[in-house]
N, CA, C and O of each residue as an XYZ file, in Angstrom:
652
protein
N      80.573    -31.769     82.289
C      81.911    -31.197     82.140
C      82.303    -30.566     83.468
O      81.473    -29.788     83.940
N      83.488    -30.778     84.190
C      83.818    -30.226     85.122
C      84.214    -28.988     85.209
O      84.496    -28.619     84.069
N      84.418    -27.981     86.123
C      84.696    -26.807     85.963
C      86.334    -26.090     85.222
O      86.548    -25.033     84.629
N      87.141    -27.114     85.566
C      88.055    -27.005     85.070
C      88.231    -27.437     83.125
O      89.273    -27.392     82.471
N      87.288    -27.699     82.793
C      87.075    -27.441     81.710
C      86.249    -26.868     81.043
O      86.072    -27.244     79.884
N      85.634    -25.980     81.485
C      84.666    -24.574     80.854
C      85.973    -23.698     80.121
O      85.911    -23.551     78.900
N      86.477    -23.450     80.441
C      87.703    -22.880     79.356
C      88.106    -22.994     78.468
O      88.632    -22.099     77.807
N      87.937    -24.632     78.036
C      88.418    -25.307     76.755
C      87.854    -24.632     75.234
O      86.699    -24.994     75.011
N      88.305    -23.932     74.394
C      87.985    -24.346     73.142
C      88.179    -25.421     72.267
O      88.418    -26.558     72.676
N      88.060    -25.026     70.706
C      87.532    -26.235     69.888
C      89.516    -26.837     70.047
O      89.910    -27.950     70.393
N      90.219    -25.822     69.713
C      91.473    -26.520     69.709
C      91.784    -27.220     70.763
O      91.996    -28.410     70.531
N      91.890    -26.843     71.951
C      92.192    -27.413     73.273
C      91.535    -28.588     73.295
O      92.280    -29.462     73.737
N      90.239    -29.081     72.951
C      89.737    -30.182     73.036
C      90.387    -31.279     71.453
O      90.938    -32.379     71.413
N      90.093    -30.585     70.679
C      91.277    -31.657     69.706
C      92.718    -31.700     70.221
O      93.222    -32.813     70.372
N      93.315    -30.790     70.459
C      94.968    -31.379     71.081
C      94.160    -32.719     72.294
O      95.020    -33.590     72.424
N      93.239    -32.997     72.903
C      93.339    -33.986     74.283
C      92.402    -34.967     73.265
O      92.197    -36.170     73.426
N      92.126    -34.499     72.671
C      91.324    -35.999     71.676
C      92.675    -36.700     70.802
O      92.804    -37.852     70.388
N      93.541    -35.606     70.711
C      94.703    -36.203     69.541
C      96.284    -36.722     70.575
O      97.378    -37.107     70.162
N      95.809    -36.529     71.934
C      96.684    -37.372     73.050
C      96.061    -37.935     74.316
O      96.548    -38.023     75.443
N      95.215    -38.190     73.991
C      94.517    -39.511     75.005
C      94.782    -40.550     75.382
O      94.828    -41.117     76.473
N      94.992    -40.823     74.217
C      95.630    -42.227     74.568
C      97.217    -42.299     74.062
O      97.694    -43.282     73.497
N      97.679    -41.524     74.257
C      99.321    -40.957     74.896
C      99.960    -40.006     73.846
O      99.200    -39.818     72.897
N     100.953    -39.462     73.770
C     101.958    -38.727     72.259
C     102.317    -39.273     71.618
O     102.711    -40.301     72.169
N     102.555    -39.294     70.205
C     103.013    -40.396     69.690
C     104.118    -40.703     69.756
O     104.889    -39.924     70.316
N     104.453    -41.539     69.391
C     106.241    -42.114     69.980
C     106.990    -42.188     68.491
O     106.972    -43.065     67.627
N     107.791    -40.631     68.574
C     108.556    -40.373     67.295
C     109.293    -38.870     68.098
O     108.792    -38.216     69.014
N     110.263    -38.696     67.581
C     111.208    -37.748     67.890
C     110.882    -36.586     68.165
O     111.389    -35.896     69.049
N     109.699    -36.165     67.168
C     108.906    -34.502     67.607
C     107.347    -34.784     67.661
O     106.504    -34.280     66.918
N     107.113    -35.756     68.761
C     105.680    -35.920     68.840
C     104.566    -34.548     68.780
O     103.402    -34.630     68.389
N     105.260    -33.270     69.278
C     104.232    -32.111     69.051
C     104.205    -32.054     68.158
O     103.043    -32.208     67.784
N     105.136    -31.833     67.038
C     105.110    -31.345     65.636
C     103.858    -32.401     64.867
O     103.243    -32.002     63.878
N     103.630    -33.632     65.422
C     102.764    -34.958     64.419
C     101.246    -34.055     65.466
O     100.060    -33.842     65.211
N     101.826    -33.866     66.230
C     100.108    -33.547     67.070
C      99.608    -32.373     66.295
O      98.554    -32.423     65.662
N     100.482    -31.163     66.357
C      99.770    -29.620     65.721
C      99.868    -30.001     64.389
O      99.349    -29.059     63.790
N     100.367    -31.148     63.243
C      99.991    -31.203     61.942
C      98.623    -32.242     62.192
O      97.952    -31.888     61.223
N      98.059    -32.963     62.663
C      97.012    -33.447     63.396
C      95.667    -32.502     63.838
O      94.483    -32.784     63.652
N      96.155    -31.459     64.393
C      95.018    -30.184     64.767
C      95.064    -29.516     64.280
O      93.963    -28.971     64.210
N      96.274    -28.727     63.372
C      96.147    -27.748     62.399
C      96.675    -26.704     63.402
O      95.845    -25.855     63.727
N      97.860    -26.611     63.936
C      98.144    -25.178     64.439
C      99.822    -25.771     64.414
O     100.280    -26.739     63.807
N     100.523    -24.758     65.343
C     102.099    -24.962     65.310
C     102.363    -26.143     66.113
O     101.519    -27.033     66.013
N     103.156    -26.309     66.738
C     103.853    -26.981     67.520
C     104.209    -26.658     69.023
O     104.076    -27.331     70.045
N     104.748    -25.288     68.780
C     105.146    -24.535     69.966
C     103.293    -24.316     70.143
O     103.218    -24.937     71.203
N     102.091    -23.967     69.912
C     100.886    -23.577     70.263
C      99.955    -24.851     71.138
O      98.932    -24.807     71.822
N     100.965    -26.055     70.685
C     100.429    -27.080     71.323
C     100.928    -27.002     72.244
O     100.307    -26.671     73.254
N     102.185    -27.263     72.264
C     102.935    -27.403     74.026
C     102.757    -26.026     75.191
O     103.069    -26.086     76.380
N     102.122    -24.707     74.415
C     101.724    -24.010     75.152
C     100.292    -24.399     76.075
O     100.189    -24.738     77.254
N      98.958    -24.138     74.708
C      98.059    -24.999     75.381
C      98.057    -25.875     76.496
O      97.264    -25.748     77.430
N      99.431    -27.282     76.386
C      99.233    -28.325     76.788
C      99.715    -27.763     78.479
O      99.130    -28.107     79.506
N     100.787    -26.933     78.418
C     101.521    -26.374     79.858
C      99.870    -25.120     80.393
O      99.676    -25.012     81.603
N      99.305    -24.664     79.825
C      97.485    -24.117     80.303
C      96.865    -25.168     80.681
O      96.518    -25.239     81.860
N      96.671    -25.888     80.067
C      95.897    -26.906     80.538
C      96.435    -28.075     82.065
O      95.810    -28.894     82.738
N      97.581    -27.681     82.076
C      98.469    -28.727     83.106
C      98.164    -27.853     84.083
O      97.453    -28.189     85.031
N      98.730    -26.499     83.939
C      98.571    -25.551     85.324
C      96.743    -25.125     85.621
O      96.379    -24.667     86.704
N      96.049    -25.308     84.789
C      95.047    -25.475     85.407
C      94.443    -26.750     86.218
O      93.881    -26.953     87.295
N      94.703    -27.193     85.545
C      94.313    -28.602     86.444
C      93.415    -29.788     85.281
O      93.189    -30.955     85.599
N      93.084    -29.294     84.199
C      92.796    -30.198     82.975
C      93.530    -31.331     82.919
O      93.208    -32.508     82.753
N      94.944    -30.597     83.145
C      95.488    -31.662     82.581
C      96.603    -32.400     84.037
O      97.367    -31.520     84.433
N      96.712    -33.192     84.492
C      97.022    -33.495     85.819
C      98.820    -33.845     85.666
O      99.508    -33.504     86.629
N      99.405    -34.401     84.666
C     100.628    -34.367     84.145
C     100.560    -34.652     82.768
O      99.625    -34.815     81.985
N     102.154    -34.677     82.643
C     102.498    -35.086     81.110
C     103.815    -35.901     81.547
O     104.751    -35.518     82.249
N     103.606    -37.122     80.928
C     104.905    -38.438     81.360
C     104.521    -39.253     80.956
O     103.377    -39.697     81.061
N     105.985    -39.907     80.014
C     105.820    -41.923     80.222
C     105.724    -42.693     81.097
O     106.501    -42.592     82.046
N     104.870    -43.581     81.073
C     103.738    -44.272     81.424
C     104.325    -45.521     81.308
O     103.393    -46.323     81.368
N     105.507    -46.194     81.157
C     105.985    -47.521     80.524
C     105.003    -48.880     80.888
O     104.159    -48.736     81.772
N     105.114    -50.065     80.265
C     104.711    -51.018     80.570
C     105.611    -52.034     81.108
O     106.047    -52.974     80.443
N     105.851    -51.829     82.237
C     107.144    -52.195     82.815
C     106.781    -54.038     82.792
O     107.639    -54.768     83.289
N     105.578    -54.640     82.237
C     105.821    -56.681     82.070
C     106.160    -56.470     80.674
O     106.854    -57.446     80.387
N     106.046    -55.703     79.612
C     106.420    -55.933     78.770
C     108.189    -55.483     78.131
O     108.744    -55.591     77.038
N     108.588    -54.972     79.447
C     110.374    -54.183     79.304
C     110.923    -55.368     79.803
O     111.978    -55.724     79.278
N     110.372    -56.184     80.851
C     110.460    -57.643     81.126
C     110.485    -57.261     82.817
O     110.545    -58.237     83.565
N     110.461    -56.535     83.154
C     110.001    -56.278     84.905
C     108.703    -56.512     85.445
O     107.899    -55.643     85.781
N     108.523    -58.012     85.517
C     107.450    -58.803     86.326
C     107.504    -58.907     87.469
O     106.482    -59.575     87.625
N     107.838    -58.796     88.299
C     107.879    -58.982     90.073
C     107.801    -57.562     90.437
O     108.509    -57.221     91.384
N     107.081    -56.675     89.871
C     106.502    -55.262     90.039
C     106.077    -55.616     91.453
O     105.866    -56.807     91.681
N     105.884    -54.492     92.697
C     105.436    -54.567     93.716
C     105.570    -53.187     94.247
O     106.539    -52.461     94.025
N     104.307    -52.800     95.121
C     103.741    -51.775     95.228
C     104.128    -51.832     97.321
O     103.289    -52.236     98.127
N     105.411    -51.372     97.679
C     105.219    -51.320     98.807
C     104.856    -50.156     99.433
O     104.849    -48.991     99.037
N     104.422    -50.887    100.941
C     103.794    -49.657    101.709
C     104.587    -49.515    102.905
O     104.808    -50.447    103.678
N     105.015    -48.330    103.050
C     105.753    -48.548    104.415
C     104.785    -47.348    105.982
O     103.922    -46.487    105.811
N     105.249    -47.692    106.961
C     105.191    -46.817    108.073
C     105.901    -46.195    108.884
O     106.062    -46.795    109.947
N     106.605    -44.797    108.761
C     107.070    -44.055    108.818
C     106.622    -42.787    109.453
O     105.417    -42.536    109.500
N     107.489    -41.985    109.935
C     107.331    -40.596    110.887
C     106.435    -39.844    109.721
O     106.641    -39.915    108.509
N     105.466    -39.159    110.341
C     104.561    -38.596    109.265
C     105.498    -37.200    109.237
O     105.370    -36.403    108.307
N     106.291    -37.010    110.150
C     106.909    -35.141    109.659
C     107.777    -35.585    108.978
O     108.281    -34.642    108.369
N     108.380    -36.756    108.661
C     109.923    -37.204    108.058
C     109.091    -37.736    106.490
O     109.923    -38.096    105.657
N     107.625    -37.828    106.003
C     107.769    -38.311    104.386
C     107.343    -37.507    103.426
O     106.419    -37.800    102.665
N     108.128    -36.205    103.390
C     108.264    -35.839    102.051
C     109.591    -35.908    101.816
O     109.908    -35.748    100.638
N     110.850    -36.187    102.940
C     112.402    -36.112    102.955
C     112.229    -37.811    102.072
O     112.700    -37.991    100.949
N     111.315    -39.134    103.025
C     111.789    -39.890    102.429
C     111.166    -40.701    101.093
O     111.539    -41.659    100.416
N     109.791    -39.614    101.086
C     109.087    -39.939     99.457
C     110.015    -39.361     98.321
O     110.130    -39.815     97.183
N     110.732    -38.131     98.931
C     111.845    -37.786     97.558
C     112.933    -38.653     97.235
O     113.297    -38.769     96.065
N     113.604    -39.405     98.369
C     114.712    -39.953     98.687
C     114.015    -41.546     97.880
O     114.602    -42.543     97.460
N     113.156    -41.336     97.908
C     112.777    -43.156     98.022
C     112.130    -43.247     96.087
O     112.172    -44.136     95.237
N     111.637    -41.944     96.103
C     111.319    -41.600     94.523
C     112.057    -41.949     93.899
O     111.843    -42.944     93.207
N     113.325    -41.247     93.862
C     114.631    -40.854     92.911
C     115.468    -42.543     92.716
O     116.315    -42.723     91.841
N     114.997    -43.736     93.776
C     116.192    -44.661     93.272
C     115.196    -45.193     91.658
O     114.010    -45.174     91.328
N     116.413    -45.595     91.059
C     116.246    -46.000     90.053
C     115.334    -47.027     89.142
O     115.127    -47.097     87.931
N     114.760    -48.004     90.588
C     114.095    -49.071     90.540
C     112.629    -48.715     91.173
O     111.778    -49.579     91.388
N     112.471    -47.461     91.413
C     111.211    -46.812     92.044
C     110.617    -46.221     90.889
O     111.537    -45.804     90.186
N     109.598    -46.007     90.405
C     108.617    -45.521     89.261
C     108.062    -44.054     89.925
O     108.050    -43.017     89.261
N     107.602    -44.129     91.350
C     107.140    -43.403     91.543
C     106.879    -44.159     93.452
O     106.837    -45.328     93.835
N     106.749    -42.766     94.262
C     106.404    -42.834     95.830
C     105.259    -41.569     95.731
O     105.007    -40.779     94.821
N     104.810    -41.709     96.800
C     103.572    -40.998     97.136
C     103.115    -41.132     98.922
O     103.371    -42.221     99.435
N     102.591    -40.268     99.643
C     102.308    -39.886    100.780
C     100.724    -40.454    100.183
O     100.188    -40.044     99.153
N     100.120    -41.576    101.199
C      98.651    -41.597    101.229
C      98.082    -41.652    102.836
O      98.940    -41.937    103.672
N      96.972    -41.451    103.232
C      96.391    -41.437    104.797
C      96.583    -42.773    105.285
O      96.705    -43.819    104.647
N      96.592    -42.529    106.745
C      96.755    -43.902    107.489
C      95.113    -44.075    107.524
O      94.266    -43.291    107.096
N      94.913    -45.513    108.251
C      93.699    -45.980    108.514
C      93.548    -47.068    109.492
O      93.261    -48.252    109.310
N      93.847    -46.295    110.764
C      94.227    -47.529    111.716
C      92.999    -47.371    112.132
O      92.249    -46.395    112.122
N      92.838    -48.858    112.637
C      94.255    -49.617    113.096
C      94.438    -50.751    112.178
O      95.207    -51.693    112.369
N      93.477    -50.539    110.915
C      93.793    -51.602    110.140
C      95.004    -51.233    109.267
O      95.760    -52.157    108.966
N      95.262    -50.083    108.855
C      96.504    -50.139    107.908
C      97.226    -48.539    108.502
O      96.661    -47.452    108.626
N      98.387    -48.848    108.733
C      98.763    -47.933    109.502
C     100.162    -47.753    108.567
O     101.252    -48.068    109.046
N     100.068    -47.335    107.491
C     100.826    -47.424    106.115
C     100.762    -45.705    105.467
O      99.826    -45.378    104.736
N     101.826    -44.750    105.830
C     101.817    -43.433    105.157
C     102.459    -43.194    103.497
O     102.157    -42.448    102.566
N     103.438    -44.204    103.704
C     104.525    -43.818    101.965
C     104.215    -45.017    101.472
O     104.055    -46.117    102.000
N     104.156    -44.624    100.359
C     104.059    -45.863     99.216
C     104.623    -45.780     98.447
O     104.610    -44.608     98.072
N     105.603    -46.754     97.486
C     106.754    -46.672     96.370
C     106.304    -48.147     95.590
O     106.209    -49.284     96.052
N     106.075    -47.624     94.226
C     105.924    -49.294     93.430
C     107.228    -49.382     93.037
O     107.801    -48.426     92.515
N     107.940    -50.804     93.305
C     109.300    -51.180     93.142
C     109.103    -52.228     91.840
O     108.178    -53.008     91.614
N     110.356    -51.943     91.051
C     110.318    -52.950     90.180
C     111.446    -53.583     89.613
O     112.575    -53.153     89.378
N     110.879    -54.781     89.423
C     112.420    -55.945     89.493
C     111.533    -57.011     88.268
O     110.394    -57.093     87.808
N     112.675    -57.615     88.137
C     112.639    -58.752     86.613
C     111.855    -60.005     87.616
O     111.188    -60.650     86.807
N     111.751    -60.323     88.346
C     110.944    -60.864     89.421
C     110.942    -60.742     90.506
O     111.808    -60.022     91.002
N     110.051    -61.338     91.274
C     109.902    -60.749     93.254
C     110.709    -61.041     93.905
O     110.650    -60.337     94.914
N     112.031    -62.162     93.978
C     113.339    -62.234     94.507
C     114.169    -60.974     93.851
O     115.118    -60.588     94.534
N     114.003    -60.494     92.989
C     114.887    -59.139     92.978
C     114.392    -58.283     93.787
O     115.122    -57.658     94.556
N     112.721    -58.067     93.737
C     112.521    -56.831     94.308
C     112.350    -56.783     95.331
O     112.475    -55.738     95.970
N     111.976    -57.999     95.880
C     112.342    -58.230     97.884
C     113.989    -57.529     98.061
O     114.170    -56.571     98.813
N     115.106    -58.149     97.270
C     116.229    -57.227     97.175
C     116.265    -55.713     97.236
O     116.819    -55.158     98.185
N     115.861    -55.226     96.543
C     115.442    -53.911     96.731
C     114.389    -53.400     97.774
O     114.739    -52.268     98.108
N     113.350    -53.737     98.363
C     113.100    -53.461     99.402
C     113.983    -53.579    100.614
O     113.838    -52.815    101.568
N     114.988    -54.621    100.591
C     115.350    -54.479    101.457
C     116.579    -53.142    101.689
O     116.875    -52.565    102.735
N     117.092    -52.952    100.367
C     117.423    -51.841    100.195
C     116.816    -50.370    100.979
O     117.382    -49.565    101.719
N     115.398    -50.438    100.443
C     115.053    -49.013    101.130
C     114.839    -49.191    102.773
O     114.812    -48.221    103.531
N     114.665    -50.807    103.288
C     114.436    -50.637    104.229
C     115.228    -50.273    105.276
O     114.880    -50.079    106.441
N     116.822    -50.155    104.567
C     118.096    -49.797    105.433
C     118.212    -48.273    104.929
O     119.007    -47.581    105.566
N     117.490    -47.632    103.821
C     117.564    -46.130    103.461
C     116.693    -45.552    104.938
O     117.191    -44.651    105.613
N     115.452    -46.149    105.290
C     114.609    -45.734    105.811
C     115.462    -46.554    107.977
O     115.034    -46.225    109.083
N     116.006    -47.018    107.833
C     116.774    -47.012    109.327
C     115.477    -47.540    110.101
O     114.489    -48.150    109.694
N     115.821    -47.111    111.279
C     114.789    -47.070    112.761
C     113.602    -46.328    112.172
O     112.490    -46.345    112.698
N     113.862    -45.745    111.172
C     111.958    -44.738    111.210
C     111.082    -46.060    110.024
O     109.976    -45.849    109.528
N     111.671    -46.989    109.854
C     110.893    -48.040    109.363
C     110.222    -48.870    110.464
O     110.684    -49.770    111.166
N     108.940    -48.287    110.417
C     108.185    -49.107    111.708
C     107.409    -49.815    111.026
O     106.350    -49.772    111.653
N     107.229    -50.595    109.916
C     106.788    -51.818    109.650
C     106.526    -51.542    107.671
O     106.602    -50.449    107.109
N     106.316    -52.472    107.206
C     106.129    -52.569    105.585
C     105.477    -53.756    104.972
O     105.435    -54.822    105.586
N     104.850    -53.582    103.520
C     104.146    -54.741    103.102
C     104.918    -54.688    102.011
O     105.661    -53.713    101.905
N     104.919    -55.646    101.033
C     104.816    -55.764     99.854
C     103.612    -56.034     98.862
O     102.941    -57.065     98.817
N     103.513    -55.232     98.304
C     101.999    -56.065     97.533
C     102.661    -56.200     95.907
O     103.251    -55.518     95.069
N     102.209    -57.340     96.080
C     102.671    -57.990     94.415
C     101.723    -57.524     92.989
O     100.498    -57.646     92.976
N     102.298    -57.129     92.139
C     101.300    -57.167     91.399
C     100.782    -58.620     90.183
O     101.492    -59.228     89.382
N      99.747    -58.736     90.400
C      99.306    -59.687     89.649
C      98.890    -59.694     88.362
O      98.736    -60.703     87.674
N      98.702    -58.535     88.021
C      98.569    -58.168     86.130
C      98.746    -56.372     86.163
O      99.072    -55.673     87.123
N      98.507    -56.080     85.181
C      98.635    -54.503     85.102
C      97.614    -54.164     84.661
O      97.337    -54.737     83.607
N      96.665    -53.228     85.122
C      95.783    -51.999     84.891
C      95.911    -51.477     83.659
O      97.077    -51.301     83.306
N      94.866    -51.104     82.712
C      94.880    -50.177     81.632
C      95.561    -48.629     82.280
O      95.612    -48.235     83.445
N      95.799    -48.304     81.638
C      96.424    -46.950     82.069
C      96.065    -45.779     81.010
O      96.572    -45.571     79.907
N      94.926    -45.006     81.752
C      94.912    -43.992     80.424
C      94.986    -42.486     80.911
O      95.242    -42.102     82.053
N      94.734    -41.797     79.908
C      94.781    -40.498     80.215
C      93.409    -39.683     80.372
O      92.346    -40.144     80.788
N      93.662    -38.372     79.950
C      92.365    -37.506     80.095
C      91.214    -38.302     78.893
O      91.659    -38.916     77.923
N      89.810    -38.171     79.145
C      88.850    -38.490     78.167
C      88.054    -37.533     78.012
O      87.622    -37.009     79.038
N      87.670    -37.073     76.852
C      86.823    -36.242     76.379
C      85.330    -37.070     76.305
O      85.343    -37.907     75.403
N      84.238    -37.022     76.952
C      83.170    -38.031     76.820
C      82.438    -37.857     75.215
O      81.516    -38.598     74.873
């Protein structure tokens, strides 16, 4: 058990056994969770915001399955960019609509000399080359080079596990 979970009691560990493998998908998913563990509702989403700010719990968010919404030409680009300029353009590049998510990762030259990363997603890879090319005119002259990486199937995606 890691240190960040020496804190846990018996409830705290049933609320993450009773959303592991995600909330349920109904209008007051806390309310099905604390009739599930036996406490309120509001006691879960407290817990659950303890457990987030400690670090148990790392977020809380949908997770979509973006081949099954019908967005197959998913692609995970990497760009290279001013390292003092990407948190202006990981927010900027976050927020479009067709972005899931951007992130700041280390360079590793001289083989990959790649700081921001944004998975783009399109109904196939001629859309989302479209949209890259999009950010690549958001991102101007400080676009000093980019990949696309395609995705070829999707990853299980899970959450916290209780062993």
């Amino acid at each position: 058990m890691s240190d960040n979970q020496q804190g846990l009691d018996d409830l705290d560990r049933k609320i993450i056994l009773a959303t592991q493998s995600g909330l349920p998908l109904s209008p007051q998913p806390y309310v099905e969770v604390a009739d599930q563990v036996g406490c309120s509702s509001d006691e879960v989403m407290q817990r659950m915001q303890r457990m987030l700010e400690s670090g148990v719990i790392r977020r809380i968010g949908a997770v979509p399955n973006h081949y099954t919404l019908g967005f197959k030409g998913n692609g995970m680009t990497v760009w290279d960019v001013p390292d003092e300029k990407i948190r202006e353009y990981g927010t900027k590049i976050g927020a479009l609509d067709y972005v899931s998510h951007a992130y700041h990762r280390p360079r590793h030259p001289p083989q990959w000399n790649y700081n921001l990363f944004a998975m783009v997603h399109g109904r196939d890879r001629e859309e989302v080359l479209k949209k890259v090319a999009r950010i690549a005119e958001i991102l101007g002259d400080d676009n000093r080079g980019h990949e696309v990486l395609f995705s070829s199937r999707i990853l299980k995606k899970t959450g916290l596990r209780l062993g």
